[in-house]
PyMOL Python script that loads the backbone (N, CA, C, O; Angstrom):
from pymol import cmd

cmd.read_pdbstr("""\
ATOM      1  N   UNK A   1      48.721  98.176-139.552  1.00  0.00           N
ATOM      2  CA  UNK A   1      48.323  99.511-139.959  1.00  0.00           C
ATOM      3  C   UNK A   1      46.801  99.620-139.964  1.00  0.00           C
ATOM      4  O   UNK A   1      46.358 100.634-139.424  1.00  0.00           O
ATOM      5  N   UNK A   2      46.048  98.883-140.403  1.00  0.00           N
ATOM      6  CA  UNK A   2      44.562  98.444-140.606  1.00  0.00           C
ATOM      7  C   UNK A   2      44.128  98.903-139.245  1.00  0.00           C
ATOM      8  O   UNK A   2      43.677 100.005-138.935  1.00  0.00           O
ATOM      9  N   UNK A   3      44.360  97.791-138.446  1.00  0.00           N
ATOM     10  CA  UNK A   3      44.118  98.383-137.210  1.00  0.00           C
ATOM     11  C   UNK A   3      44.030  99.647-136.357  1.00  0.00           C
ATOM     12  O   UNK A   3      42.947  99.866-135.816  1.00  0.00           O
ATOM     13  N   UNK A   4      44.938 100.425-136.188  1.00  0.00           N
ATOM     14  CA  UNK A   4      45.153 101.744-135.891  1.00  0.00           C
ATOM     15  C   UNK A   4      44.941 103.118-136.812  1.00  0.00           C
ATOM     16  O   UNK A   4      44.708 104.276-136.466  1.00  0.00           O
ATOM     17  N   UNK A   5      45.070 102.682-137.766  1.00  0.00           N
ATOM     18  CA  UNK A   5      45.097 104.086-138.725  1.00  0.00           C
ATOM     19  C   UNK A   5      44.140 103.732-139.842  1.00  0.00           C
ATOM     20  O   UNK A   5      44.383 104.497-140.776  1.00  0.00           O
ATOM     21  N   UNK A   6      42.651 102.476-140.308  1.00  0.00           N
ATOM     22  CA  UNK A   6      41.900 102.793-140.848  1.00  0.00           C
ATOM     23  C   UNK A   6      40.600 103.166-140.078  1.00  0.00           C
ATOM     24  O   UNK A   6      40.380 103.267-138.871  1.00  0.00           O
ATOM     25  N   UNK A   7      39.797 103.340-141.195  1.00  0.00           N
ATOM     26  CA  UNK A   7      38.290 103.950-140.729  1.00  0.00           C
ATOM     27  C   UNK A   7      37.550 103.469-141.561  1.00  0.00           C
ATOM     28  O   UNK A   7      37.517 103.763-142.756  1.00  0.00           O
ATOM     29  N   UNK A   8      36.564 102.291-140.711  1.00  0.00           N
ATOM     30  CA  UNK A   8      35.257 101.575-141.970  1.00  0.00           C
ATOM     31  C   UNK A   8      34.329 102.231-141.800  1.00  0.00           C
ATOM     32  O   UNK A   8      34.212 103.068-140.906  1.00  0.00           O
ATOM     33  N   UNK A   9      33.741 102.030-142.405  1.00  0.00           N
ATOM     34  CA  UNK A   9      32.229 102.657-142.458  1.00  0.00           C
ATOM     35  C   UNK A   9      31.462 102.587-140.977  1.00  0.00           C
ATOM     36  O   UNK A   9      31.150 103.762-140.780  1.00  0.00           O
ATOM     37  N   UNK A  10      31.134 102.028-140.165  1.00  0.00           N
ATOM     38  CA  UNK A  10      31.123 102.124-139.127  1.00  0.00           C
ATOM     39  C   UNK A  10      31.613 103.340-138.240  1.00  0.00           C
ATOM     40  O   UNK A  10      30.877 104.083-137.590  1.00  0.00           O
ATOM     41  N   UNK A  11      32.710 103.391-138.313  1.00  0.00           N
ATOM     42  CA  UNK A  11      33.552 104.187-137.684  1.00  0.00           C
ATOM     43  C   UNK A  11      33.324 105.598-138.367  1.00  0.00           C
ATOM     44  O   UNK A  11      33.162 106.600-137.671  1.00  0.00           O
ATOM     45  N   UNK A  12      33.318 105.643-139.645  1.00  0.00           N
ATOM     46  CA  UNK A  12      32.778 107.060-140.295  1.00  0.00           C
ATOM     47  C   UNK A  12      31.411 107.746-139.742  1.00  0.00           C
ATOM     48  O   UNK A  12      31.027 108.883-139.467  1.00  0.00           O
ATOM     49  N   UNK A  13      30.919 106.498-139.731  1.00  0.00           N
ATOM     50  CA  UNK A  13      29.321 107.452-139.240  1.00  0.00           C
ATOM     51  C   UNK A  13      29.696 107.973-137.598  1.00  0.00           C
ATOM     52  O   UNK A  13      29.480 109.130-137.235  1.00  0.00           O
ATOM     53  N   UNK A  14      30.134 107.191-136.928  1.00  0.00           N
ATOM     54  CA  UNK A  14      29.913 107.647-135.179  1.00  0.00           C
ATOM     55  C   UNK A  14      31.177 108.857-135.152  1.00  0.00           C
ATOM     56  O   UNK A  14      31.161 109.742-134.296  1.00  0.00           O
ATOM     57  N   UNK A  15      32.172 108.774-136.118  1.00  0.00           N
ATOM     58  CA  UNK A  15      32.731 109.757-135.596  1.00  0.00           C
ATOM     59  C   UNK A  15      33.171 111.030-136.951  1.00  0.00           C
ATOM     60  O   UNK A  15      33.972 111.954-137.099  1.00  0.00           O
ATOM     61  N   UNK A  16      32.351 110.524-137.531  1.00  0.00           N
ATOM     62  CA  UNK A  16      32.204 111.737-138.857  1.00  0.00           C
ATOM     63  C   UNK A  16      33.753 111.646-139.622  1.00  0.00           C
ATOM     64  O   UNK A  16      33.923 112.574-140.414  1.00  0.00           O
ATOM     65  N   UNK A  17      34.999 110.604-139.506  1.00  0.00           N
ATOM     66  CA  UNK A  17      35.829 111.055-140.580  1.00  0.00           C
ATOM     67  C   UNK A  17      35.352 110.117-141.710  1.00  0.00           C
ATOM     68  O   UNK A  17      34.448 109.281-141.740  1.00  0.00           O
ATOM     69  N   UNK A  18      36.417 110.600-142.797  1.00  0.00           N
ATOM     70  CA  UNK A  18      36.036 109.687-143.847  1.00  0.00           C
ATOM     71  C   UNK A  18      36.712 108.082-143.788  1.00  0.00           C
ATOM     72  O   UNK A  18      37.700 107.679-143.176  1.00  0.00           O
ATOM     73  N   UNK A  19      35.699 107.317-144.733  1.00  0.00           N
ATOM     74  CA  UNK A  19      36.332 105.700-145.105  1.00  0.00           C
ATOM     75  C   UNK A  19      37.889 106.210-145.085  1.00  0.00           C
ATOM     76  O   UNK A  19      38.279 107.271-145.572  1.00  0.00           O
ATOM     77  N   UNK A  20      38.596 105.355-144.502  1.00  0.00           N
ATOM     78  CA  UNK A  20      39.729 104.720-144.924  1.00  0.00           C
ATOM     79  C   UNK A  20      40.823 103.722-144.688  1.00  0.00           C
ATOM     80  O   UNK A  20      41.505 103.714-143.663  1.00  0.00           O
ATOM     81  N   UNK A  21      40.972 102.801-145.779  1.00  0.00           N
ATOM     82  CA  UNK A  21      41.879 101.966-145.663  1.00  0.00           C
ATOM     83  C   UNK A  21      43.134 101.701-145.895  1.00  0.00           C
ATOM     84  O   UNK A  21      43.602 101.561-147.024  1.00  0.00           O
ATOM     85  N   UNK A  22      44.061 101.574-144.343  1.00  0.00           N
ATOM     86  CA  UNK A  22      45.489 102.140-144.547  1.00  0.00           C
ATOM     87  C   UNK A  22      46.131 100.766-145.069  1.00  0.00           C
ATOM     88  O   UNK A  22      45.791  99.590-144.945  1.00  0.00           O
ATOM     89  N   UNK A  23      47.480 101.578-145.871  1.00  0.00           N
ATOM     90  CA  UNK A  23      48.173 100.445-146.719  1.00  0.00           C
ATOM     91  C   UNK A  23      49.024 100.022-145.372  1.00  0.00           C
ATOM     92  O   UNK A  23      49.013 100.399-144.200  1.00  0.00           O
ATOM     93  N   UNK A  24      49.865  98.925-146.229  1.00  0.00           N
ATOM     94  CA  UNK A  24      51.040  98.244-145.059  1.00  0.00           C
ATOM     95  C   UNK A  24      52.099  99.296-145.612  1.00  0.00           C
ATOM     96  O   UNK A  24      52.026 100.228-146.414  1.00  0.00           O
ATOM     97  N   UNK A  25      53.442  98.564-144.587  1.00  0.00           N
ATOM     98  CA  UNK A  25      54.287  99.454-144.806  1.00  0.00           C
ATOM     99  C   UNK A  25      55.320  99.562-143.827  1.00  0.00           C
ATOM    100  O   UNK A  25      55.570  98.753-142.933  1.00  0.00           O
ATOM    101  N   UNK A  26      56.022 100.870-144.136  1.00  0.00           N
ATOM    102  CA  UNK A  26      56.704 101.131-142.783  1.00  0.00           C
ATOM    103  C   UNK A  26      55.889 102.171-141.765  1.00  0.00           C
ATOM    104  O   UNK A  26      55.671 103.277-142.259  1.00  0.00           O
ATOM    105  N   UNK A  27      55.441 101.967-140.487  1.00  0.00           N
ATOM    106  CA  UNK A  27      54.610 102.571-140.010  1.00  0.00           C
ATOM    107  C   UNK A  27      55.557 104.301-139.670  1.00  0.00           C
ATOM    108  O   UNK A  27      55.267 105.435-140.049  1.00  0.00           O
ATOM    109  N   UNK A  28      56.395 103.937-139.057  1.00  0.00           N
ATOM    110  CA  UNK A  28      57.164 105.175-138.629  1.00  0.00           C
ATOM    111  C   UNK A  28      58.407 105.300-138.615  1.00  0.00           C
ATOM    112  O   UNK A  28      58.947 104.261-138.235  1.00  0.00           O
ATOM    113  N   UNK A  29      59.375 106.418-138.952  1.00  0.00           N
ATOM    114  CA  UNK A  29      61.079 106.414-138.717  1.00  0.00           C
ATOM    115  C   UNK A  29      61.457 107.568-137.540  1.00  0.00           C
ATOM    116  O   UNK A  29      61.155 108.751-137.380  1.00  0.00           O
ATOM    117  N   UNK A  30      62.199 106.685-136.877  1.00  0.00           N
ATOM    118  CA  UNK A  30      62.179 107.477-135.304  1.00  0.00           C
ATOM    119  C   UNK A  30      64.083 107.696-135.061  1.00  0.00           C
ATOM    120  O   UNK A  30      64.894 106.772-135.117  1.00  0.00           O
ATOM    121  N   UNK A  31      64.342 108.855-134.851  1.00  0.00           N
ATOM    122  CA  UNK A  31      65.473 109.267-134.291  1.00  0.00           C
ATOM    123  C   UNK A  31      66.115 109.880-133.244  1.00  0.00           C
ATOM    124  O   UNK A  31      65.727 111.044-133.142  1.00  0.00           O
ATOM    125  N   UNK A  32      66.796 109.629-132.564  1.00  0.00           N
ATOM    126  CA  UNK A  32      66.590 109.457-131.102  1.00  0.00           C
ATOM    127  C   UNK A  32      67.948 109.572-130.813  1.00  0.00           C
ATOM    128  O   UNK A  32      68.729 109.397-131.748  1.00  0.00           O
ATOM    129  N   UNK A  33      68.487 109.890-129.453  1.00  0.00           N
ATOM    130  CA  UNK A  33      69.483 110.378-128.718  1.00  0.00           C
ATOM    131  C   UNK A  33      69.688 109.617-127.492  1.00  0.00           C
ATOM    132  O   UNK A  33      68.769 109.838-126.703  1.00  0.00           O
ATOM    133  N   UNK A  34      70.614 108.749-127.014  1.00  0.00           N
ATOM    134  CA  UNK A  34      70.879 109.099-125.388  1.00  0.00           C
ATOM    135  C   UNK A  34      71.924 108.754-125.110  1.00  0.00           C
ATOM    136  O   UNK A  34      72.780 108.031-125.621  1.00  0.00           O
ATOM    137  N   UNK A  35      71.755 109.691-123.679  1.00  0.00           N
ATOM    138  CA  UNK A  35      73.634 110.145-122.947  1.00  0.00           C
ATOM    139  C   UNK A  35      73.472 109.477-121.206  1.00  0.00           C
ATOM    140  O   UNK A  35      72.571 109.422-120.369  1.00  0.00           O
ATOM    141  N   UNK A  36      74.448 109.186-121.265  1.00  0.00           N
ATOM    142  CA  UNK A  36      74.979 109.139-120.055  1.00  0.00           C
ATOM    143  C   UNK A  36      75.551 110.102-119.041  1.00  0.00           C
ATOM    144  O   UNK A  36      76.165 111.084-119.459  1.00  0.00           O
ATOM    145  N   UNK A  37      75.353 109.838-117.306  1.00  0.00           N
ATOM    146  CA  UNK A  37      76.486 110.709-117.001  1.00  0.00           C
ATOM    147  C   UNK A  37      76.763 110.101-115.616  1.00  0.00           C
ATOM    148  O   UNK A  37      75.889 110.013-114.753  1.00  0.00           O
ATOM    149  N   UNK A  38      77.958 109.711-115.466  1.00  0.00           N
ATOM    150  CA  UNK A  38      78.088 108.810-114.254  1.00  0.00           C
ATOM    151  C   UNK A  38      78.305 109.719-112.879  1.00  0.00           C
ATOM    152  O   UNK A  38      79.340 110.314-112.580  1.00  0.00           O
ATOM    153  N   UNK A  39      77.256 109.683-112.233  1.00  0.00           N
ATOM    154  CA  UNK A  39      77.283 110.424-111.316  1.00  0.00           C
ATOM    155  C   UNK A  39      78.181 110.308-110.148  1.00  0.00           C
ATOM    156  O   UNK A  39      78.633 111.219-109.455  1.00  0.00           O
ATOM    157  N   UNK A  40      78.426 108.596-110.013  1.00  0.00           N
ATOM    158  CA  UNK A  40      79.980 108.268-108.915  1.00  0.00           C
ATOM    159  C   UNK A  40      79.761 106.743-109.203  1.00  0.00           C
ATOM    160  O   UNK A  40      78.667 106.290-109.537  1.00  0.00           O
ATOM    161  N   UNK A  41      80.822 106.038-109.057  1.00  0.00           N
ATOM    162  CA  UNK A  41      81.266 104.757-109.222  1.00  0.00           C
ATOM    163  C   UNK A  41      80.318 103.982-109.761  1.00  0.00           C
ATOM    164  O   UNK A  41      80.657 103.511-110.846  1.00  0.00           O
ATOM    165  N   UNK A  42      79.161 103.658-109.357  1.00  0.00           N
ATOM    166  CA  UNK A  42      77.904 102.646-109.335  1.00  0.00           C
ATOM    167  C   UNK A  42      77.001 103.351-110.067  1.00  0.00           C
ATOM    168  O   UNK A  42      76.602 102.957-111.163  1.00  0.00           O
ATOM    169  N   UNK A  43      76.611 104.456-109.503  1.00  0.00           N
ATOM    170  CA  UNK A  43      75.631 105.501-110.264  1.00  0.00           C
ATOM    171  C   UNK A  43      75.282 106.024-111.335  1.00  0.00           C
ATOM    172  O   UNK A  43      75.542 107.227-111.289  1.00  0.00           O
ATOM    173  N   UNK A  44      74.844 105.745-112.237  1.00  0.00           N
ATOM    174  CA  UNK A  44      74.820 106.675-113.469  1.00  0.00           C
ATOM    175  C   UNK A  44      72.965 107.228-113.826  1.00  0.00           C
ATOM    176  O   UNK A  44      71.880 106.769-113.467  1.00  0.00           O
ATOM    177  N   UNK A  45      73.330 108.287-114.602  1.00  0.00           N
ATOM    178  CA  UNK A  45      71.940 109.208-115.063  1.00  0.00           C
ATOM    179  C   UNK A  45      72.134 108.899-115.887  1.00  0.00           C
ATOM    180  O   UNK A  45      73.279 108.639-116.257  1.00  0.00           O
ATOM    181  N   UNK A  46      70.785 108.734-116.802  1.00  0.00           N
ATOM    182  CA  UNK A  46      70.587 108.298-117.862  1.00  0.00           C
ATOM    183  C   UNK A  46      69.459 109.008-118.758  1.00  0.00           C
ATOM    184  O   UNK A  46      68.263 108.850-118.512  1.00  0.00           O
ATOM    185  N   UNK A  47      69.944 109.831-119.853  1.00  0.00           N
ATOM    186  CA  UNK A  47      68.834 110.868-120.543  1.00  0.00           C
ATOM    187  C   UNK A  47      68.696 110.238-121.902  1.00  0.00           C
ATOM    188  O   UNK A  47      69.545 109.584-122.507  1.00  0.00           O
ATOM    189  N   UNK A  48      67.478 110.552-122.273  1.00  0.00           N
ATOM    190  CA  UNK A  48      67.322 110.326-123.931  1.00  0.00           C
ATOM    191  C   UNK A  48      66.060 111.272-124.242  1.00  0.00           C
ATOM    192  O   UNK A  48      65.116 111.558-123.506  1.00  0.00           O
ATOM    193  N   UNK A  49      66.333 111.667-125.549  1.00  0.00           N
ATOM    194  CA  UNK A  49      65.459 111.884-126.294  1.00  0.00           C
ATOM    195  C   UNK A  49      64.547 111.655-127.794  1.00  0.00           C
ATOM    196  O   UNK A  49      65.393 111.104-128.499  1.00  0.00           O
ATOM    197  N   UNK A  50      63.569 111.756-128.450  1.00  0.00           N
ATOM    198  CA  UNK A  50      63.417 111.089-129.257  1.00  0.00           C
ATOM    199  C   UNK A  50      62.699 111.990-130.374  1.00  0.00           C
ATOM    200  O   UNK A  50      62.160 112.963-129.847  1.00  0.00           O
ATOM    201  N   UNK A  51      62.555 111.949-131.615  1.00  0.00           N
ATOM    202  CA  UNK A  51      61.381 112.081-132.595  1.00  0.00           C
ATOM    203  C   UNK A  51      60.972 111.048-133.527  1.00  0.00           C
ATOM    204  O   UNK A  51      61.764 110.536-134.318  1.00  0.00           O
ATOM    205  N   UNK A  52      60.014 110.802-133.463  1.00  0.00           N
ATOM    206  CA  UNK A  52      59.154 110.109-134.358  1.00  0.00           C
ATOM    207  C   UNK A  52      57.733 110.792-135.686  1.00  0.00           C
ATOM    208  O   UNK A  52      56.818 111.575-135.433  1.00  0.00           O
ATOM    209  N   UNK A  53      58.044 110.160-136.951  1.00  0.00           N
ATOM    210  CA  UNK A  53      57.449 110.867-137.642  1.00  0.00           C
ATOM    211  C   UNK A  53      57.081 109.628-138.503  1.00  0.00           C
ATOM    212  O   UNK A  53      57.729 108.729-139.039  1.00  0.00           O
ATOM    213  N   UNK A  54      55.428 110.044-138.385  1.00  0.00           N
ATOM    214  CA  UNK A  54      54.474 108.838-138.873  1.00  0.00           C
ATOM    215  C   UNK A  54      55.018 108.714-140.861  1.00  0.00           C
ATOM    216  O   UNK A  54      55.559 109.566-141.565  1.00  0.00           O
ATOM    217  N   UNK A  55      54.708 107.738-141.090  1.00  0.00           N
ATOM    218  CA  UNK A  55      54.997 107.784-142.629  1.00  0.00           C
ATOM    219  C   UNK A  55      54.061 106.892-143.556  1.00  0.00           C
ATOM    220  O   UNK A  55      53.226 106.253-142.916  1.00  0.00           O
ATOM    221  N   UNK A  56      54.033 106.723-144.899  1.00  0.00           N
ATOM    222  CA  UNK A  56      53.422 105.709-145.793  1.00  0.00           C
ATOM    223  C   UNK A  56      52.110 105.892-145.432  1.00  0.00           C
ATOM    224  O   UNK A  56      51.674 107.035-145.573  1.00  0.00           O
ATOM    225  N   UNK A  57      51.104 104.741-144.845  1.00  0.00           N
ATOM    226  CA  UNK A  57      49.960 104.901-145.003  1.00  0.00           C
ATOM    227  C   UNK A  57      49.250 105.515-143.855  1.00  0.00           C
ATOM    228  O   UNK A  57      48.055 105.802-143.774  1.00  0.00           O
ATOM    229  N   UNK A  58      50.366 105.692-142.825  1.00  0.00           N
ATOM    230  CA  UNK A  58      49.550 106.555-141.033  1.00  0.00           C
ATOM    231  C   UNK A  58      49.802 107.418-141.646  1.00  0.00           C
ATOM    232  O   UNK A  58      49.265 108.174-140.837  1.00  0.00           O
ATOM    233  N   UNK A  59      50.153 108.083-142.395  1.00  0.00           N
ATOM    234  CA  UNK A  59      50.143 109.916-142.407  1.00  0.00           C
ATOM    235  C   UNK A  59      49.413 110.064-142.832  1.00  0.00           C
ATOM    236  O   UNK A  59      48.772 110.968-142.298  1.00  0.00           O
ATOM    237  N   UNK A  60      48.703 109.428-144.158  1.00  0.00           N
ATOM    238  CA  UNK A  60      47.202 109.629-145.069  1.00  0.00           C
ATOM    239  C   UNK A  60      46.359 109.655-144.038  1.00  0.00           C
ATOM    240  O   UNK A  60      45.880 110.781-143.907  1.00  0.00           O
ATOM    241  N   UNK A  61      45.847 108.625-142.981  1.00  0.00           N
ATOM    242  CA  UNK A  61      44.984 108.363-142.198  1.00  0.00           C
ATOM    243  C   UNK A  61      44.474 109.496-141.707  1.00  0.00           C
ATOM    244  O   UNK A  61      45.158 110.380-141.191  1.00  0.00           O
ATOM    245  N   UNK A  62      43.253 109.527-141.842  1.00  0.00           N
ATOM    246  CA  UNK A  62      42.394 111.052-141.350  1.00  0.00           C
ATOM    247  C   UNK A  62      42.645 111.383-139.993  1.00  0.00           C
ATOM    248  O   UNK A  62      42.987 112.502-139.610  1.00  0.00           O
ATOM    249  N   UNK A  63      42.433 110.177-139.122  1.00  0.00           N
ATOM    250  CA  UNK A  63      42.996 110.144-137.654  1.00  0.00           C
ATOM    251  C   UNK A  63      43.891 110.604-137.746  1.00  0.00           C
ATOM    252  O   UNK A  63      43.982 111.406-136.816  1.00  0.00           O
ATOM    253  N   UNK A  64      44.672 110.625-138.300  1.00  0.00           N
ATOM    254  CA  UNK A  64      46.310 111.467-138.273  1.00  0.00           C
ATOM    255  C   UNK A  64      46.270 113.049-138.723  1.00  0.00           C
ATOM    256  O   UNK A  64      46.843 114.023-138.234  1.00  0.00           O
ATOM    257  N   UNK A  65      45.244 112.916-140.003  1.00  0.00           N
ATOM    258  CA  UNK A  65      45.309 114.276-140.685  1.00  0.00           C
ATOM    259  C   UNK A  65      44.258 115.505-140.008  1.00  0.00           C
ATOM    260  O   UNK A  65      44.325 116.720-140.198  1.00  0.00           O
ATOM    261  N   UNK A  66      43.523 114.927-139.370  1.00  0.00           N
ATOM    262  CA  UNK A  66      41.767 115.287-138.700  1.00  0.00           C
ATOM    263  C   UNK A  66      42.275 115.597-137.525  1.00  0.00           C
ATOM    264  O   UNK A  66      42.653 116.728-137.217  1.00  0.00           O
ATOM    265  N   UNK A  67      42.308 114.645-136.833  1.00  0.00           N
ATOM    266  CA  UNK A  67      42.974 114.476-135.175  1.00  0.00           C
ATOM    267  C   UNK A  67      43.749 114.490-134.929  1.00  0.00           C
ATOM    268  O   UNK A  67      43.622 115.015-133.823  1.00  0.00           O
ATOM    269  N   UNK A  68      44.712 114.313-135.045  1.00  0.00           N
ATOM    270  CA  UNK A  68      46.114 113.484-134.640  1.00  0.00           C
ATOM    271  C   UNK A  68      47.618 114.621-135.509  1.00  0.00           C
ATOM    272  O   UNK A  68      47.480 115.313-136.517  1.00  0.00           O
ATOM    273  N   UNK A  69      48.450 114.508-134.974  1.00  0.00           N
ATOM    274  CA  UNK A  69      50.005 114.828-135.323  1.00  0.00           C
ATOM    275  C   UNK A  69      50.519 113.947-136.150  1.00  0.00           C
ATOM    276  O   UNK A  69      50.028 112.838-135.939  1.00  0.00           O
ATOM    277  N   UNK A  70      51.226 113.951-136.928  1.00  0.00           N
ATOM    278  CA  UNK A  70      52.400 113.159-137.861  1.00  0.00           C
ATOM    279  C   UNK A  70      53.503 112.869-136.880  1.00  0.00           C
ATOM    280  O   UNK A  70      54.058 111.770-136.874  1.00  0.00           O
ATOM    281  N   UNK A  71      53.917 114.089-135.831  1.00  0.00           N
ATOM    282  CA  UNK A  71      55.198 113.768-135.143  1.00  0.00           C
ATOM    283  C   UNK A  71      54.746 113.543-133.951  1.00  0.00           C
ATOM    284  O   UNK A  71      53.561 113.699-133.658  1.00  0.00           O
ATOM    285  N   UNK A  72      55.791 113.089-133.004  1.00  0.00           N
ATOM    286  CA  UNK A  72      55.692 112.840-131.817  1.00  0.00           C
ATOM    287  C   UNK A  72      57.182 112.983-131.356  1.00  0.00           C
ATOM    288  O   UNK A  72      58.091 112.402-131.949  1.00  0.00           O
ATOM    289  N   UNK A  73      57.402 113.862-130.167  1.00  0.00           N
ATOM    290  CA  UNK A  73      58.634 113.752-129.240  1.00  0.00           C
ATOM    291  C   UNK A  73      58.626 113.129-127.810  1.00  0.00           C
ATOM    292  O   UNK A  73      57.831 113.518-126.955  1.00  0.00           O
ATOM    293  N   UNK A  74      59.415 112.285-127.617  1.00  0.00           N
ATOM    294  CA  UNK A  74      59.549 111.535-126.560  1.00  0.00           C
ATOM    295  C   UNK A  74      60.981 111.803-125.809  1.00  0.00           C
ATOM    296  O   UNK A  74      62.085 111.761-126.353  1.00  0.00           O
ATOM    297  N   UNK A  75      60.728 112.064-124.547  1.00  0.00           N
ATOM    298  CA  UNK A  75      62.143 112.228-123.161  1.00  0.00           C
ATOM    299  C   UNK A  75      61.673 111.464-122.599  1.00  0.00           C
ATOM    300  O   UNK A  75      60.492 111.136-122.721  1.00  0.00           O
ATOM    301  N   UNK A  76      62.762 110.812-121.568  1.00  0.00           N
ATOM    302  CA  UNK A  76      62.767 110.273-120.435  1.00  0.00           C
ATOM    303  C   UNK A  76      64.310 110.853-119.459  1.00  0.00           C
ATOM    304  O   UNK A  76      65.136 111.660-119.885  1.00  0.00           O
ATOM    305  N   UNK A  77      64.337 110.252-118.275  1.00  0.00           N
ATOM    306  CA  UNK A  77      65.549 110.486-117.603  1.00  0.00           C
ATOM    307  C   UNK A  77      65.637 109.071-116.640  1.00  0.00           C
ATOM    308  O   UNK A  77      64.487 108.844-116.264  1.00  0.00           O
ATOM    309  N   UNK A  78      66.645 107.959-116.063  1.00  0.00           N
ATOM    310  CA  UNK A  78      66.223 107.608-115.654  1.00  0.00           C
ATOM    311  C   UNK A  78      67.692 106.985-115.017  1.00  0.00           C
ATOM    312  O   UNK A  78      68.606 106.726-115.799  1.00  0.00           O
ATOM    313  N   UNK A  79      67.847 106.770-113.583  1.00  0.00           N
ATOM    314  CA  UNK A  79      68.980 106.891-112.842  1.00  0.00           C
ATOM    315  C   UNK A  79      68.671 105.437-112.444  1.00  0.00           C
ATOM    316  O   UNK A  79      67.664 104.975-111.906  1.00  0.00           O
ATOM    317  N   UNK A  80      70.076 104.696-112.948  1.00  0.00           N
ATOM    318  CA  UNK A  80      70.661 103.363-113.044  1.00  0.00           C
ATOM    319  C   UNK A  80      72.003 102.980-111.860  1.00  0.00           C
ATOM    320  O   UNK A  80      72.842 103.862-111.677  1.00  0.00           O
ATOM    321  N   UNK A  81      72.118 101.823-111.201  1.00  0.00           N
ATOM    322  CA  UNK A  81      73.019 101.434-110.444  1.00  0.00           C
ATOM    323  C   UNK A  81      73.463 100.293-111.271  1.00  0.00           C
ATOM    324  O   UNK A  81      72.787  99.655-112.077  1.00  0.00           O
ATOM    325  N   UNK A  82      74.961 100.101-110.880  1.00  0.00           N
ATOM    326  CA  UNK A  82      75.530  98.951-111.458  1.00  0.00           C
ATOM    327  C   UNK A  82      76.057  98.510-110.462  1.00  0.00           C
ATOM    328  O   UNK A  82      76.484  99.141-109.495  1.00  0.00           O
ATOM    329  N   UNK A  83      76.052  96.983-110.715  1.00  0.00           N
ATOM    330  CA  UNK A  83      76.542  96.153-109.613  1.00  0.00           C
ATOM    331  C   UNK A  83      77.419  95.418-109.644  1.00  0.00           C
ATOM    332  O   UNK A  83      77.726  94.780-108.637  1.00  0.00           O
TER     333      UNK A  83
END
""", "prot")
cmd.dss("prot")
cmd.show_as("cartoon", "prot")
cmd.util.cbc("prot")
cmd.orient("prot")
């Protein structure tokens, strides 16, 4: 968490947010979807989707609160052969 979501003093001056030091934790809880659809024998499509929502000490993080989103949605699609 330290890594990504605090801000030392250093970092306050060049980019103007405030000090802060993020706790540990659980960083994020993400819920998510995916389907299948067999397009013929071997073939299948493959969809998902996702949300993610920062929690504990990334949501405090100014980077998060200043800059940044709490959530994030993620798709993909991605067409699979079986052998």
């Amino acid at each position: 968490m330290d890594t990504y979501f605090s801000v030392d003093t250093d970092n306050s001056r060049r980019t103007g947010l405030p000090t802060f030091a993020a706790s540990g934790g659980v960083k994020n809880v993400v819920l998510g979807f995916t389907g299948t659809y067999d397009l013929a024998r071997q073939w299948v499509l493959i969809g998902l989707v996702g949300l993610s929502r920062l929690a504990w000490g990334a949501k405090d993080s100014p980077i998060v609160k200043q800059r940044g989103d709490r959530n994030a949605v993620s798709a993909g699609m991605t067409l699979g052969y079986r052998f």
